[in-house]
PDB file of N, CA, C and O in Angstrom:
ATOM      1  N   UNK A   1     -49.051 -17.471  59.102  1.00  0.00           N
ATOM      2  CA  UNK A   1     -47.960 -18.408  59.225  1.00  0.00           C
ATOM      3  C   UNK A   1     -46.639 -17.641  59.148  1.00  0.00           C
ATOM      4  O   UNK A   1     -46.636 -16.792  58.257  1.00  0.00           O
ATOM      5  N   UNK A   2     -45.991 -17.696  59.564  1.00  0.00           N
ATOM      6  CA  UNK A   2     -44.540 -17.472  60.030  1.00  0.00           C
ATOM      7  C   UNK A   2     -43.333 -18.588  59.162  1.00  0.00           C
ATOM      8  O   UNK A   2     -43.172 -19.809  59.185  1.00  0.00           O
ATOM      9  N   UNK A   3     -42.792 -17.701  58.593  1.00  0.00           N
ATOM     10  CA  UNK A   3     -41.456 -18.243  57.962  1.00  0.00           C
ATOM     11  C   UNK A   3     -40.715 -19.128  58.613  1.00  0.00           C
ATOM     12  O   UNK A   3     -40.664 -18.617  59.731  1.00  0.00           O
ATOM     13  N   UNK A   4     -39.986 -20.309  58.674  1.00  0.00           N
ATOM     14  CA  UNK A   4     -39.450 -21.290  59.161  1.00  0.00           C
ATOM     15  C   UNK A   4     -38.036 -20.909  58.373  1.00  0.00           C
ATOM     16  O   UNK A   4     -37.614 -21.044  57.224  1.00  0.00           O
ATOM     17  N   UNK A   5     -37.527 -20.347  59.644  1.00  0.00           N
ATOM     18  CA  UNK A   5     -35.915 -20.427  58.776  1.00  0.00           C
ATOM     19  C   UNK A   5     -34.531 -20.726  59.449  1.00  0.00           C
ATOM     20  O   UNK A   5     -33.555 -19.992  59.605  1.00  0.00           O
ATOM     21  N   UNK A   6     -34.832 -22.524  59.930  1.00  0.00           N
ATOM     22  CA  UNK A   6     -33.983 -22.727  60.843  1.00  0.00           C
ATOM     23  C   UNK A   6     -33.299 -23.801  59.754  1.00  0.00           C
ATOM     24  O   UNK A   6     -33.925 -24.785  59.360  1.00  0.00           O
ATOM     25  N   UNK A   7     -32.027 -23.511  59.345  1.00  0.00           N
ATOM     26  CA  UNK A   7     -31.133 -24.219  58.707  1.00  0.00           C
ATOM     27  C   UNK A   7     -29.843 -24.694  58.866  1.00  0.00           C
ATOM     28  O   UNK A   7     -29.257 -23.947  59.649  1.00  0.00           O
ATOM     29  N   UNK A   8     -29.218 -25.487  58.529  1.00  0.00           N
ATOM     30  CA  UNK A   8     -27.869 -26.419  58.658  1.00  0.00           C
ATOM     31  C   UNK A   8     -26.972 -25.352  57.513  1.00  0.00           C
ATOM     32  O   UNK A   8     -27.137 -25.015  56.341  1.00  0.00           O
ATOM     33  N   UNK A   9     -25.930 -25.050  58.624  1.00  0.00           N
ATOM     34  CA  UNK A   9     -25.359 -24.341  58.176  1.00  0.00           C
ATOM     35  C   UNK A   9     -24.361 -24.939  56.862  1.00  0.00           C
ATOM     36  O   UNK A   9     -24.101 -24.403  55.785  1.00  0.00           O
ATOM     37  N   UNK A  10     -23.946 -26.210  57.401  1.00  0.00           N
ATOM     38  CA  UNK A  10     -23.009 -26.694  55.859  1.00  0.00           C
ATOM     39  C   UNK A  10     -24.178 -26.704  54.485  1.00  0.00           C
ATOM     40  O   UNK A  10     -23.702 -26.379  53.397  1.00  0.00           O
ATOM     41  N   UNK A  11     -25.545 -27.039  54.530  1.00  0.00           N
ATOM     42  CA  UNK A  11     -26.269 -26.782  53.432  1.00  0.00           C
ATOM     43  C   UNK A  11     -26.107 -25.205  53.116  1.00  0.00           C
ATOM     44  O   UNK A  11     -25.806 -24.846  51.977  1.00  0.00           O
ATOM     45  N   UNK A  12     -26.226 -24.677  53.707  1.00  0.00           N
ATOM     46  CA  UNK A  12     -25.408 -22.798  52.826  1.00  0.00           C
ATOM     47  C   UNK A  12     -24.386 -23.039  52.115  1.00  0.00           C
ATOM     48  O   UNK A  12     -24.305 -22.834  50.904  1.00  0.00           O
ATOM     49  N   UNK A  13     -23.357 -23.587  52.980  1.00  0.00           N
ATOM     50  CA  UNK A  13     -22.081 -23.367  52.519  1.00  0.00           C
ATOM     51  C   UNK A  13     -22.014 -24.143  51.556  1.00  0.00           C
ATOM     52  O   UNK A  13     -20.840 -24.045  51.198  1.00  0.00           O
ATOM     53  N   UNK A  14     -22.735 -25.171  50.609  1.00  0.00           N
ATOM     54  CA  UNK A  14     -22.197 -26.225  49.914  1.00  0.00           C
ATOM     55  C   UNK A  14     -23.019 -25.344  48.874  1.00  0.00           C
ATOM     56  O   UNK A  14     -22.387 -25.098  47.847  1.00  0.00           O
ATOM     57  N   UNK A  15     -24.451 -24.762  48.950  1.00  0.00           N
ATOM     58  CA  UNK A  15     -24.811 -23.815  47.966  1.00  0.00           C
ATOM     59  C   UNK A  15     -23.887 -22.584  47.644  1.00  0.00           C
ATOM     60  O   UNK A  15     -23.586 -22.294  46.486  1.00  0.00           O
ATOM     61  N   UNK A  16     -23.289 -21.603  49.168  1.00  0.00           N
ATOM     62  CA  UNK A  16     -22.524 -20.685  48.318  1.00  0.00           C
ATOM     63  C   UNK A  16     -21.302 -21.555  47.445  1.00  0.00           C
ATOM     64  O   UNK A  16     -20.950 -21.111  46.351  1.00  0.00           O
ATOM     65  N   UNK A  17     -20.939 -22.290  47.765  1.00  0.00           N
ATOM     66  CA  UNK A  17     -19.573 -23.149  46.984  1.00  0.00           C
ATOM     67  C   UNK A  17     -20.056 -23.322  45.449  1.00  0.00           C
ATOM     68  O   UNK A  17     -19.306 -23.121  44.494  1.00  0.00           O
ATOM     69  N   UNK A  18     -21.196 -23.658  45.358  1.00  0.00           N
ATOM     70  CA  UNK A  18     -21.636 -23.754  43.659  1.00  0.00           C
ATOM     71  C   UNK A  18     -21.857 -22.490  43.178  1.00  0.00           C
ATOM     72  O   UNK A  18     -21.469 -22.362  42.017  1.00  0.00           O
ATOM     73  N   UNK A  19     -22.667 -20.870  43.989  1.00  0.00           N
ATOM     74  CA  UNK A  19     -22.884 -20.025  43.039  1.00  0.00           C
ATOM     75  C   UNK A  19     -21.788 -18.825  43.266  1.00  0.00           C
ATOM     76  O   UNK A  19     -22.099 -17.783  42.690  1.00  0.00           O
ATOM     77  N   UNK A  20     -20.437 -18.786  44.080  1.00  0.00           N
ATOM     78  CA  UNK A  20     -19.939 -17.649  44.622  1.00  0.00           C
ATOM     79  C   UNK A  20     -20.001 -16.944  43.124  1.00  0.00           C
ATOM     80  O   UNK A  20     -20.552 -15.857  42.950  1.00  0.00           O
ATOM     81  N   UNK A  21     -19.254 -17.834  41.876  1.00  0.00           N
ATOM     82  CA  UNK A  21     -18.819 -17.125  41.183  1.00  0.00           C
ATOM     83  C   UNK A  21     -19.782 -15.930  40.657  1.00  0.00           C
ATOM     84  O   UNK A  21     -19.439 -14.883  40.107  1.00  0.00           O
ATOM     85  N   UNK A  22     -20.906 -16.323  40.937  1.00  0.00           N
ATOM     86  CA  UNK A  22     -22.308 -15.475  40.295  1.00  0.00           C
ATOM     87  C   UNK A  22     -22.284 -14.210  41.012  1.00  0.00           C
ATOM     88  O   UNK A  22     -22.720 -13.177  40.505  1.00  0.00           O
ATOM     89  N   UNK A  23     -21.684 -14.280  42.417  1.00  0.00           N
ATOM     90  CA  UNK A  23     -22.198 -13.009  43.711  1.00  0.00           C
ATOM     91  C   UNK A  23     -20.354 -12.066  43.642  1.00  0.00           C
ATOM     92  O   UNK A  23     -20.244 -11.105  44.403  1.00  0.00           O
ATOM     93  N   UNK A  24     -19.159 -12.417  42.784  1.00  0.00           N
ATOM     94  CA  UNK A  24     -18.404 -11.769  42.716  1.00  0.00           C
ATOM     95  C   UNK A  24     -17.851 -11.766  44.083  1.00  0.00           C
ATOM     96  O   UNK A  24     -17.863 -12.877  44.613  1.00  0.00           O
ATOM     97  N   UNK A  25     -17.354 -10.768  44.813  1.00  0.00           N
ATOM     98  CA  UNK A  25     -16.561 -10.772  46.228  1.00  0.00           C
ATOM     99  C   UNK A  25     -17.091 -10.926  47.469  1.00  0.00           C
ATOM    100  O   UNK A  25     -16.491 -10.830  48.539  1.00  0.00           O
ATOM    101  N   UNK A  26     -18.552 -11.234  47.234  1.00  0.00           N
ATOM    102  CA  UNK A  26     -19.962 -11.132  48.312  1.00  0.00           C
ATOM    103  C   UNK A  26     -18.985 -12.090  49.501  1.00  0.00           C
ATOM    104  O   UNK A  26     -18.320 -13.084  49.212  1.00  0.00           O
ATOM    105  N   UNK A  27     -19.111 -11.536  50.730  1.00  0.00           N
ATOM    106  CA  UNK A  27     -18.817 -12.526  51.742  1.00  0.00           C
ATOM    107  C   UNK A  27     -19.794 -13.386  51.987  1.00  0.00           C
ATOM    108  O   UNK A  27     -20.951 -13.155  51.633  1.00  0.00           O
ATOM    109  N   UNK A  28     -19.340 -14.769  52.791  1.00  0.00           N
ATOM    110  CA  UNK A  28     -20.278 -16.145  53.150  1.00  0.00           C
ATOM    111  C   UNK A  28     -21.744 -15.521  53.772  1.00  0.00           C
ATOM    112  O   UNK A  28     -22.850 -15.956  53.449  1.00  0.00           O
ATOM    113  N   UNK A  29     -21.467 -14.223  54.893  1.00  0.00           N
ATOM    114  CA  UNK A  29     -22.573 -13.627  55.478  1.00  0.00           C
ATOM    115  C   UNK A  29     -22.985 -12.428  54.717  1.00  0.00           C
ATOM    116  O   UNK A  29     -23.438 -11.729  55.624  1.00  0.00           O
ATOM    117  N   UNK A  30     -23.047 -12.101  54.193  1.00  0.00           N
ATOM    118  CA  UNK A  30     -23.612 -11.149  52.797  1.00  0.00           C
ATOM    119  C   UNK A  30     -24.634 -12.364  51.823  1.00  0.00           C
ATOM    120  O   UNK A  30     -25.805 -12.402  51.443  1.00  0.00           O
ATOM    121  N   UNK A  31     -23.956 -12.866  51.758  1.00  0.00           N
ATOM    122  CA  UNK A  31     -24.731 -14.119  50.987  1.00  0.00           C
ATOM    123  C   UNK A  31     -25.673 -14.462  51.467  1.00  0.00           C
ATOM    124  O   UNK A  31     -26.793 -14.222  51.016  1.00  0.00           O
ATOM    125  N   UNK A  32     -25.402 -15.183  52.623  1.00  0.00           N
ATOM    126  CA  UNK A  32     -26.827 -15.853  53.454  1.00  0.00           C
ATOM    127  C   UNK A  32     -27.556 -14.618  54.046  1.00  0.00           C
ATOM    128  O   UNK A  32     -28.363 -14.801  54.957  1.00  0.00           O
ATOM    129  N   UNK A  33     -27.340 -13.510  53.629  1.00  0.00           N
ATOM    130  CA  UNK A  33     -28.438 -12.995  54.093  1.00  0.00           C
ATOM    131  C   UNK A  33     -29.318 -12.560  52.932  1.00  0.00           C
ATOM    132  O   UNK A  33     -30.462 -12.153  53.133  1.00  0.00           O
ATOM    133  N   UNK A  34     -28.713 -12.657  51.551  1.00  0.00           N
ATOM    134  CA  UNK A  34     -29.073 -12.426  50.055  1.00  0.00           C
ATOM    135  C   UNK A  34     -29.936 -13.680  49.710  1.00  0.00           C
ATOM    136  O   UNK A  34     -30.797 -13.621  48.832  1.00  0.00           O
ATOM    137  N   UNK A  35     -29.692 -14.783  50.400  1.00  0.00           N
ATOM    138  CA  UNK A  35     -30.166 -16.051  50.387  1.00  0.00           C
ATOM    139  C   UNK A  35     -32.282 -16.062  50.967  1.00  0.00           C
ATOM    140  O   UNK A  35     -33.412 -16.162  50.491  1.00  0.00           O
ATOM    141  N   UNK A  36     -31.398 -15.846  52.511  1.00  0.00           N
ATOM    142  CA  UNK A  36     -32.409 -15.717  53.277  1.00  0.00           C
ATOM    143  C   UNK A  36     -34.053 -14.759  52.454  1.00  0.00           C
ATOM    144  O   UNK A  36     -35.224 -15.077  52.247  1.00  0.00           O
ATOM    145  N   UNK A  37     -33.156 -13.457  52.211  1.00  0.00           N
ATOM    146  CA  UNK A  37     -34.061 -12.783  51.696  1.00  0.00           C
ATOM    147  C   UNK A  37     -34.974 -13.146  50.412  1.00  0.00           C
ATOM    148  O   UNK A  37     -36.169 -12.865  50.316  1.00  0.00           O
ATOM    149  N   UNK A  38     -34.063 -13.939  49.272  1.00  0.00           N
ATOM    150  CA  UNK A  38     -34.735 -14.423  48.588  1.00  0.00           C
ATOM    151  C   UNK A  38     -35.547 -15.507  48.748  1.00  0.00           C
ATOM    152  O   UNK A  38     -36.285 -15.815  47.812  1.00  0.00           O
ATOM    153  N   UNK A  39     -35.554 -16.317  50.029  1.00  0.00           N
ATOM    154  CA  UNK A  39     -36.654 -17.447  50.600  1.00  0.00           C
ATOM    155  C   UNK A  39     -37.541 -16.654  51.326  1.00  0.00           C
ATOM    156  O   UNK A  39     -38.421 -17.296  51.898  1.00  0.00           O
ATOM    157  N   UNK A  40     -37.570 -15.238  51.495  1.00  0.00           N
ATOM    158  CA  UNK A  40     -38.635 -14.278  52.233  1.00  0.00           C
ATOM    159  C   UNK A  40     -39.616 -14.559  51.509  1.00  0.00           C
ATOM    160  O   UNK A  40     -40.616 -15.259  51.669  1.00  0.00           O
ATOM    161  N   UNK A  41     -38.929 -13.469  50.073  1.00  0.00           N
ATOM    162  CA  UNK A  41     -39.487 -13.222  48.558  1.00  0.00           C
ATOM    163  C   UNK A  41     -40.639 -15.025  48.242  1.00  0.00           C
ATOM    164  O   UNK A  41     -41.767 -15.190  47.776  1.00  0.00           O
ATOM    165  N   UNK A  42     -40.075 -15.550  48.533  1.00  0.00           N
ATOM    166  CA  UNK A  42     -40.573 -16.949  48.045  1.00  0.00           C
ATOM    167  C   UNK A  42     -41.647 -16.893  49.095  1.00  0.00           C
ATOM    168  O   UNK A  42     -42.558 -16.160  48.711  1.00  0.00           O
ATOM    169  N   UNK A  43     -41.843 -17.356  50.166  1.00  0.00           N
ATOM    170  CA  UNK A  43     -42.670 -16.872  51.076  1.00  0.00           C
ATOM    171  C   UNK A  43     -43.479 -16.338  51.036  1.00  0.00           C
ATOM    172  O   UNK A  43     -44.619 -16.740  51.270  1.00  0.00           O
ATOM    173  N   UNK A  44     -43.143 -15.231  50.719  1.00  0.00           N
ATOM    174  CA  UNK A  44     -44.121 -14.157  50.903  1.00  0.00           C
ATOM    175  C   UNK A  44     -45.393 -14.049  49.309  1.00  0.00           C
ATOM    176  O   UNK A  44     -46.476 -13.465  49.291  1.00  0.00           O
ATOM    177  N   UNK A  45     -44.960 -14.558  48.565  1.00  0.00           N
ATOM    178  CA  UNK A  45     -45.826 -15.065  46.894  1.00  0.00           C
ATOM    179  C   UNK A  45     -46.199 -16.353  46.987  1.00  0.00           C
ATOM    180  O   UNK A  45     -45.740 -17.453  46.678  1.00  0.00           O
ATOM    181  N   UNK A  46     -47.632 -15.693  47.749  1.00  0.00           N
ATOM    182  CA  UNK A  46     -48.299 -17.068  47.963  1.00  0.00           C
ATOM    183  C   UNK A  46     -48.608 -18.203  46.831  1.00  0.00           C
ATOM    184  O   UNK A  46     -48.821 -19.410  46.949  1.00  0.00           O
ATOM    185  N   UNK A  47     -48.553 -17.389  45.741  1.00  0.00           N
ATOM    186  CA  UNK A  47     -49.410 -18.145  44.383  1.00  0.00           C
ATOM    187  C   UNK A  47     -48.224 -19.028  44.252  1.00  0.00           C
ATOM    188  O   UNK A  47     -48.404 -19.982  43.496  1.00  0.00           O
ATOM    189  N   UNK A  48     -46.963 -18.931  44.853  1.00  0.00           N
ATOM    190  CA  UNK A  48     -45.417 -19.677  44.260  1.00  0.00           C
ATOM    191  C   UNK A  48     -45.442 -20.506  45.711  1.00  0.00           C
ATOM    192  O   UNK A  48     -45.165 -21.685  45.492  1.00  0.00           O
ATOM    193  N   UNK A  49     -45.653 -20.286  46.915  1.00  0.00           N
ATOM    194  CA  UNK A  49     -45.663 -20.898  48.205  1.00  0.00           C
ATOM    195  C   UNK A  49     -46.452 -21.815  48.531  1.00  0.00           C
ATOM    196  O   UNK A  49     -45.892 -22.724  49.144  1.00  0.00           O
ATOM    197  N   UNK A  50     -48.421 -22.048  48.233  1.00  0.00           N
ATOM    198  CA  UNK A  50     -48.798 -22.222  48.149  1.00  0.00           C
ATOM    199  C   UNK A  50     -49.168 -23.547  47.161  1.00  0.00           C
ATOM    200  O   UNK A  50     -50.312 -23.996  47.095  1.00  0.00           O
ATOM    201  N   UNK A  51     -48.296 -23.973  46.584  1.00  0.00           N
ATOM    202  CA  UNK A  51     -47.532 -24.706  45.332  1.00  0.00           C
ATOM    203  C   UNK A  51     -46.849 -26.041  46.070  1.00  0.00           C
ATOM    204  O   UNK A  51     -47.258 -27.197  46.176  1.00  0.00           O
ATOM    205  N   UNK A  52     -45.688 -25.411  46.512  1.00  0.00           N
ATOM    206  CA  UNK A  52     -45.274 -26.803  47.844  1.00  0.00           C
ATOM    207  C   UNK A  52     -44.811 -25.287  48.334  1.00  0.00           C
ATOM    208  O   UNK A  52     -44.378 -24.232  47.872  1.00  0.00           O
ATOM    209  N   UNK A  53     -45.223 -25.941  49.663  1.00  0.00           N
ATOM    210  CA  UNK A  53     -44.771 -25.082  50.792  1.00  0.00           C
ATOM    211  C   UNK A  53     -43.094 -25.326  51.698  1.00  0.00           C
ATOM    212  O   UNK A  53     -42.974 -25.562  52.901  1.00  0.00           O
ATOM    213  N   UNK A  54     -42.444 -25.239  51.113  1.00  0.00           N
ATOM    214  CA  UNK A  54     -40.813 -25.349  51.333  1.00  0.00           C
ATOM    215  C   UNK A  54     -40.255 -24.571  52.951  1.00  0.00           C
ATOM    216  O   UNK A  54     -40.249 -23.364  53.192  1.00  0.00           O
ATOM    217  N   UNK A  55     -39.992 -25.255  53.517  1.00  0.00           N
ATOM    218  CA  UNK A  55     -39.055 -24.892  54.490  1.00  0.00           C
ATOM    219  C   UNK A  55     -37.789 -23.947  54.098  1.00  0.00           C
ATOM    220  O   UNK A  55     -37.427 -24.184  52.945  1.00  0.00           O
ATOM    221  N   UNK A  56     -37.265 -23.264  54.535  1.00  0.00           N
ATOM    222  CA  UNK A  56     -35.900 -22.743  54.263  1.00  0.00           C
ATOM    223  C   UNK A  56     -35.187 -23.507  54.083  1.00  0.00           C
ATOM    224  O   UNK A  56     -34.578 -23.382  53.021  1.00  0.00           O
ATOM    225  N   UNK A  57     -34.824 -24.724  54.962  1.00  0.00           N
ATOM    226  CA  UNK A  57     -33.876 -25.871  54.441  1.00  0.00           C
ATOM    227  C   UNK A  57     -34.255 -27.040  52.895  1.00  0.00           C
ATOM    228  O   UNK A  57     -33.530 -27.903  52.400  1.00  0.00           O
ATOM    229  N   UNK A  58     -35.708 -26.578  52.477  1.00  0.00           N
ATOM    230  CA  UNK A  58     -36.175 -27.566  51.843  1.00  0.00           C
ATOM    231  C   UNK A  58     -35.614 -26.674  50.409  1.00  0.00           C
ATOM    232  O   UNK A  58     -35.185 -27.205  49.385  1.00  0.00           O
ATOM    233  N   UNK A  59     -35.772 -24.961  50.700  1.00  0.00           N
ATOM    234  CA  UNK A  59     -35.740 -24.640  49.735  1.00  0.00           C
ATOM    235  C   UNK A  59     -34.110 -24.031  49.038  1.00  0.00           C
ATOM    236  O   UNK A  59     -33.686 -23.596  47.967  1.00  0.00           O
ATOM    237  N   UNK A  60     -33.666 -24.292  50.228  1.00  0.00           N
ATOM    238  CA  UNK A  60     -32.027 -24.290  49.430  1.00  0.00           C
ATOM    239  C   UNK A  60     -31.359 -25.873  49.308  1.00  0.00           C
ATOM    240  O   UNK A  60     -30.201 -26.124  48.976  1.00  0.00           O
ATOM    241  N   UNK A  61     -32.173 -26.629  49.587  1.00  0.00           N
ATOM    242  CA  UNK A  61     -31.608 -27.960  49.513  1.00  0.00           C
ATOM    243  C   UNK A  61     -32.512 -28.357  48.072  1.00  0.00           C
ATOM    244  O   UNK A  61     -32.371 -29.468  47.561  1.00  0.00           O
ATOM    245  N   UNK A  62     -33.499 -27.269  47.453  1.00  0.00           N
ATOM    246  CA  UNK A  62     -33.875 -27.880  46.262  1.00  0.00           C
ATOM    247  C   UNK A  62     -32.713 -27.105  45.150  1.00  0.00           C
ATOM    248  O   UNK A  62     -32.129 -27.706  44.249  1.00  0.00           O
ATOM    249  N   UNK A  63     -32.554 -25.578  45.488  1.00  0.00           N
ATOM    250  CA  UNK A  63     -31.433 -25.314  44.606  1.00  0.00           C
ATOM    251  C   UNK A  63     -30.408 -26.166  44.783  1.00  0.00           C
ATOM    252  O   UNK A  63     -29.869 -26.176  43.676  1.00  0.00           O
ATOM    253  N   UNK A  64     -29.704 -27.009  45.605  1.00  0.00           N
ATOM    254  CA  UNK A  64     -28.746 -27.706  45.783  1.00  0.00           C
ATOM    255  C   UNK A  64     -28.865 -28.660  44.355  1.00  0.00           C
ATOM    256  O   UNK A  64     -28.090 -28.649  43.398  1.00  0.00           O
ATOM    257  N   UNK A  65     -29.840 -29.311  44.503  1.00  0.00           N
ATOM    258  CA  UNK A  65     -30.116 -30.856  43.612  1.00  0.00           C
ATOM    259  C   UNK A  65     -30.579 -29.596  42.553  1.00  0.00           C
ATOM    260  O   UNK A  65     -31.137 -30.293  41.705  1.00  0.00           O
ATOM    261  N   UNK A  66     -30.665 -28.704  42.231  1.00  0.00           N
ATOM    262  CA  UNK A  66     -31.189 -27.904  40.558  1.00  0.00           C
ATOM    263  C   UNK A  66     -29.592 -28.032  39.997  1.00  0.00           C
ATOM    264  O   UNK A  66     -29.293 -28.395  38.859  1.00  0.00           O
ATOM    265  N   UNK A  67     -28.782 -27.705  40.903  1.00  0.00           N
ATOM    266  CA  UNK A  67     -27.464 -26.875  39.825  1.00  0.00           C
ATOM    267  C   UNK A  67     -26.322 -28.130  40.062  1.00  0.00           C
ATOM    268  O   UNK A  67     -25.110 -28.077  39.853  1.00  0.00           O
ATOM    269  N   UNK A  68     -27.213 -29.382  40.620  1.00  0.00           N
ATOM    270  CA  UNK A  68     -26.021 -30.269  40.748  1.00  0.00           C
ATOM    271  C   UNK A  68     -26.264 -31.384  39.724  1.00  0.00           C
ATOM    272  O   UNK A  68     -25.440 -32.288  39.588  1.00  0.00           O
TER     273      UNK A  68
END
């Protein structure tokens, strides 16, 4: 299976808006690609994927509703 990582770009932007302060001077595209990579990481650990299987949009739209 192949990673699904087709996402709405204002769902990034409303996540970087809650954590910039955490990433210091990181630009919007530095980020989403720090993002991306960590939904690889997720992906790729099946024992954590395998669990609910999250879309890229499912899985920054769950950090969305965690830190809100």
């Amino acid at each position: 299976m192949k990673a699904d990582l087709r996402i709405n770009l204002e769902d990034l932007k409303v996540l970087f808006a809650h954590t910039k302060a955490a990433y210091g001077n990181m630009s919007f595209s530095n980020w989403c690609k720090e993002c991306e990579k960590s939904y690889i990481s997720y992906f790729n650990n099946k024992e954590l994927f395998n669990r609910r299987k999250y879309t890229y949009s499912q899985f920054v739209n769950a950090q969305i509703i965690a830190i809100t």
